[in-house]
N, C-alpha and C positions, 0 to 999 in steps of 0.2 A: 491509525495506520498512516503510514507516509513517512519520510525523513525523519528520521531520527523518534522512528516509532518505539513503542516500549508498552507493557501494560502491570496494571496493578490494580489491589484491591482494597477498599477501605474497609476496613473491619467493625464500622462504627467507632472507632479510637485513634488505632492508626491506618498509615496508608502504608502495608506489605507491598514491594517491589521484590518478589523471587527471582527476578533474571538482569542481572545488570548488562547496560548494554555496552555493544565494543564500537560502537557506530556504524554509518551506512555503510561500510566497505563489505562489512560482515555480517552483521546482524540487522540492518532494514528488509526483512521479508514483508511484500505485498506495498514496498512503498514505489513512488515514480522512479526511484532509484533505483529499485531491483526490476518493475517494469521493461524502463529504457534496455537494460542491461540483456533483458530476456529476448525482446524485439531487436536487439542490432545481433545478438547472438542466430537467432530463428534468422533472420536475413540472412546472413553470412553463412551458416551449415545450412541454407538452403530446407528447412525447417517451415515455412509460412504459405500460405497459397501463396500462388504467383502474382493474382491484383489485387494482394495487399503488399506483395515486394517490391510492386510497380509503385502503389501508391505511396510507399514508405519513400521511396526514392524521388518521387516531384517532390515531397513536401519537406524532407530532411537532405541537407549532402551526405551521402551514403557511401561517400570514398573513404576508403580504411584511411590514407594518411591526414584526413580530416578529422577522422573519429579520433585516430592515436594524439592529432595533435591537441583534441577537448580535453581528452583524457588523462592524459599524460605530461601537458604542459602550460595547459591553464589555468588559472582556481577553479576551485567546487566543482569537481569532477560530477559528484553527486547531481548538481543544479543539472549540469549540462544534460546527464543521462533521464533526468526527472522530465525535461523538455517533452520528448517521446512520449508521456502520459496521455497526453492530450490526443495523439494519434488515436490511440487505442480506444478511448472514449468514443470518437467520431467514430468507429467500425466497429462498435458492440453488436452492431448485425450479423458481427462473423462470430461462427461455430470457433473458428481458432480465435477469438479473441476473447469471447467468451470463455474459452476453457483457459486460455491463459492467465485469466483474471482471476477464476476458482482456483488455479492451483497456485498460485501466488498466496493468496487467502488460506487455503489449509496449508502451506509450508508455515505461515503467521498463527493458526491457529493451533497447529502442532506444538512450536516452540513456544509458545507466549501464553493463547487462552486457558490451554487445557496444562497449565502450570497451574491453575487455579479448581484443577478438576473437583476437588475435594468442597469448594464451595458453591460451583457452579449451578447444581440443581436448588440454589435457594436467592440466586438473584440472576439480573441479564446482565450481559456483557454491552456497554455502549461505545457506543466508534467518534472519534474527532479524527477529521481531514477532508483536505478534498475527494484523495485516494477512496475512502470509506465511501463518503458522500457518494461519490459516483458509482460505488462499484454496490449498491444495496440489494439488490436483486441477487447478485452472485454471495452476499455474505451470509442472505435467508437463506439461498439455499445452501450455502458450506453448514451454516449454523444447524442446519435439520440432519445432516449428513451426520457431524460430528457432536452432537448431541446438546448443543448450548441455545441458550435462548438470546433474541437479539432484544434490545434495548433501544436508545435513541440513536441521532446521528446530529454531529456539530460539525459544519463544512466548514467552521472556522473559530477555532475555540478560543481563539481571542475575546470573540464578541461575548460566550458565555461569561469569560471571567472579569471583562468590565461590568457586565450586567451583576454578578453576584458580590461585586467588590462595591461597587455605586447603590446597590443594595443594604450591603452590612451599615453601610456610613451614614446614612437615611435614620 
């Protein structure tokens, strides 16, 4: 999960990709990208408690012509909106962050895991990112909800595929 998430399954032969993706604009559910996007939204329709709108606003500049100008005339719109992640992490104490977190996670597991529904009850689903990484608590319980089993978690899956590349060549 996270920038330029995607999921698929190996079938023991090959590796099934059912959903091709169109990138973060449209299709990153549950990554920092559709986070940021959901937190400056909730800011702005006035959607969030109040001392997290406070807090939002020490630790981000939170003026619209600031935002328009990450957005709209920057690069990596995505990067910029992913920043906001880290908010959300630091106030997992909140009920609304929390739940913001879970429904980020089942709009991902709607489109993406349960593409795989048909083989689900016979393996677990495993997560690479930080996104995942951090959010594991909220994926058991989306996972129990929506009937999948969860698997491991790689905060950074670079490191798995040195490890299994420097592996083979041994």
């Amino acid at each position: 999960m996270g920038t330029g998430s995607n999921c698929s399954y190996f079938n023991g032969t090959a590796l099934e990709q059912r959903v091709k993706s169109l990138g973060f604009s449209v299709m990153d559910d549950a990554s920092g990208n559709y986070f940021g996007r959901q937190l400056i939204r909730d800011y702005y329709f006035n959607n969030m408690p109040q001392h997290l709108k406070v807090s939002l606003s020490e630790k981000y500049n939170m003026d619209s012509d600031f935002i328009k100008f990450n957005l709209y005339k920057q690069p990596n719109p995505n990067a910029y909106l992913a920043s906001f992640a880290e908010f959300m992490f630091l106030n997992k104490d909140s009920e609304y962050i929390v739940n913001l977190i879970k429904d980020g996670i089942r709009l991902f597991a709607k489109n993406m895991i349960l593409q795989y529904k048909d083989v689900l009850h016979t393996v677990p689903v495993h997560f690479a990112g930080s996104i995942a990484y951090f959010s594991q608590d909220e994926i058991y319980d989306v996972a129990n909800e929506m009937g999948f089993t969860v698997g491991s978690f790689e905060r950074r899956p670079i490191e798995g595929l040195v490890k299994y590349h420097s592996e083979q060549l041994s």
